[in-house]
C-alpha positions, 0 to 999 in steps of 0.5 A: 085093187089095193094091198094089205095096206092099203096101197094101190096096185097095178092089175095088170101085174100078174105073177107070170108077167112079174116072173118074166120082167124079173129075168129080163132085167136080171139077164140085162144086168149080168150084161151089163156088168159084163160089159162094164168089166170088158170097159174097165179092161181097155180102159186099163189097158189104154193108160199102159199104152207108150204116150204119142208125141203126135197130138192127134194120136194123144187126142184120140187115145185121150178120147177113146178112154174118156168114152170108155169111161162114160160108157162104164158110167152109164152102164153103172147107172143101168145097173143101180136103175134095174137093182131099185126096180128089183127091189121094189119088186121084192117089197111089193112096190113094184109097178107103183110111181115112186113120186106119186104113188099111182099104178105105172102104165103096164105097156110102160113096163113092158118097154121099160121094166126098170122105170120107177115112174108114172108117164106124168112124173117122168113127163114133169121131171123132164121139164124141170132140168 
């Protein structure tokens, strides 16, 4: 099936399943973004903190805010991946590989709502890092 333009289109992407993966990944954004205000609150409280003279407590105080860090990172990441999903639903690209144009895999989006890409393109960017 294709759209108006010409465009191949996912069948298995009815507007009752699109309904439902919209609200998952707005559900899981606003977590996200919970979470990413919960981390940045410790992490700003962690620099408050009077330093140690002890290494070890340094180290550990030093590792748990370069961990709140990255988790905040990879939560921001998240929430940009889910924000492309979102807005490939709005423009109608939504369940088409961003790479190569073919339909992703429903059971693919069901397990992932925010891939932008097919199995092989994943498979191949993959092996390219």
């Amino acid at each position: 099936m294709a759209d108006h333009t010409g465009t191949p289109r996912p069948e298995a992407l009815d507007a009752d399943l699109l309904s439902d993966l919209r609200g998952q990944m707005e559900s899981e954004r606003a977590q996200l973004r919970q979470q990413i205000l919960r981390l940045e609150a410790f992490r700003d409280e962690s620099w408050k903190e009077p330093r140690s003279d002890d290494d070890a407590e340094t180290g550990s105080a030093t590792f748990e805010r370069e961990r709140t860090i990255s988790l905040a990172q990879n939560s921001r990441s998240m929430v940009a991946r889910i924000d492309r999903a979102l807005a490939r639903m709005d423009a109608g690209t939504y369940g088409l590989c961003s790479n190569c144009g073919r339909p992703i895999d429903r059971d693919r989006l069901l397990a992932l709502p925010h891939a932008g890409t097919c199995m092989d393109c994943q498979r191949r960017a993959e092996r390219s890092r």
